[in-house]
N, C-alpha and C positions, 0 to 999 in steps of 0.2 A: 318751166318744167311741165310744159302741158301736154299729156303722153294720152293718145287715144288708143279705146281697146279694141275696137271697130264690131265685129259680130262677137266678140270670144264675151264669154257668157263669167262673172263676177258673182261672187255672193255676196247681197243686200241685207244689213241685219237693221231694225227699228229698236233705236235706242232713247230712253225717258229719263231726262235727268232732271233733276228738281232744285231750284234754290235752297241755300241753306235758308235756315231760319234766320239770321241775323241782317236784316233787310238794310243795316245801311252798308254790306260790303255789296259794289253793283258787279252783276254777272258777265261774263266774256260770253257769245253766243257761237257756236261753234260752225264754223262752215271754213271750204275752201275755195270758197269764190274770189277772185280775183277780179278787184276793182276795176284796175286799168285795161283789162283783155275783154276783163265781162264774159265769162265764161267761170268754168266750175276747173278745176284743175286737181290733177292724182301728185299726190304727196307722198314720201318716202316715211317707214318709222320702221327700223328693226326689221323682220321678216314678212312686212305689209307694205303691200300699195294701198292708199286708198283715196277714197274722195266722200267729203261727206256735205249732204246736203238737206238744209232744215227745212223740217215740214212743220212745226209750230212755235209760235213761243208766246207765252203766255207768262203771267204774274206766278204762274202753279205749277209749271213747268213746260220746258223747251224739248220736244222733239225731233229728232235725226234719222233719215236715211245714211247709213254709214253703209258705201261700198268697198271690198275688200278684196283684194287679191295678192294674193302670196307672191314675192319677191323672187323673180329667177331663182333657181340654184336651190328655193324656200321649198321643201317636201314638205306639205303639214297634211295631215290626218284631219278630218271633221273635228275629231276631239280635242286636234297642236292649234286649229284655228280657232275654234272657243275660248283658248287659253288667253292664245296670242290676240285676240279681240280683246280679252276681262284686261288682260296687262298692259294693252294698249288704251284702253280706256280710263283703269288705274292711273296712270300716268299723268294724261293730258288731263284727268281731272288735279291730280296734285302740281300741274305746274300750269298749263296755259289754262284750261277753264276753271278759275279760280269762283269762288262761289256757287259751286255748281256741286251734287255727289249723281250718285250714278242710282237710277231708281230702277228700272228692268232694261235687259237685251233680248229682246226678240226674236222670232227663230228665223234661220239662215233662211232664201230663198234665193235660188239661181236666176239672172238678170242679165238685161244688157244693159249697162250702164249707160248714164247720160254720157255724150263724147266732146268734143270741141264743138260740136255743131247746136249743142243744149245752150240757148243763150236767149233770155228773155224780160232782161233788164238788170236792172241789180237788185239784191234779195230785197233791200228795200223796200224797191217798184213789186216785188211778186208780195211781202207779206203786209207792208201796208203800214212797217213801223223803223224807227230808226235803231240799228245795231248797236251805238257807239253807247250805249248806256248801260 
């Protein structure tokens, strides 16, 4: 499902979210990179496209560029896509990023997303530590 936006312009939010305090549950690190293509890939959720790519991660917290783009047929307002960002975020913190709460979102900024052509090893090779833990 690896859907390029090509010039069309996304809004990019910076997202901080922090370990819980109970350091022996281990964190899921959030990204959608895909192993086998090696590439970053747009993911469906609700009234979002998105694609999200980590810019830190640390013992103190893990940082994301989260790209977003509203789903065909999806009219959202500045303020339905704030929402629809907090409830998407909600979410993937209570089910796939376990160990993880949601510490600030960032303000929107207009972007051109990374595309299929974004590919520079696996996040691994870019942050210099292994995901699986």
């Amino acid at each position: 499902m690896s859907l390029t936006r090509g010039t069309q312009k996304v809004e990019r939010y910076s997202v901080t979210l922090v370990p819980e305090k109970n350091e022996t549950v281990p964190f899921h690190v959030p990204t959608t990179f895909d192993r086998v293509e090696r590439v970053y890939e747009w993911k469906h959720s609700g009234r979002l496209d998105y694609l999200i790519v980590p810019t830190k991660i640390s013992n103190n917290e893990v940082k994301i560029d989260l790209f977003v783009n509203p789903s065909r047929g999806a009219r959202l307002q500045a303020k339905g896509l704030s929402k629809a960002i907090e409830e998407f975020l909600e979410t993937k913190i209570g089910s796939e990023w376990k160990g993880l709460r949601l510490a600030s979102i960032g303000r929107p900024s207009h972007v051109i997303p990374p595309n299929k052509s974004f590919v520079r090893g696996t996040i691994e090779d870019m942050l210099g530590v292994p995901l699986d833990h």
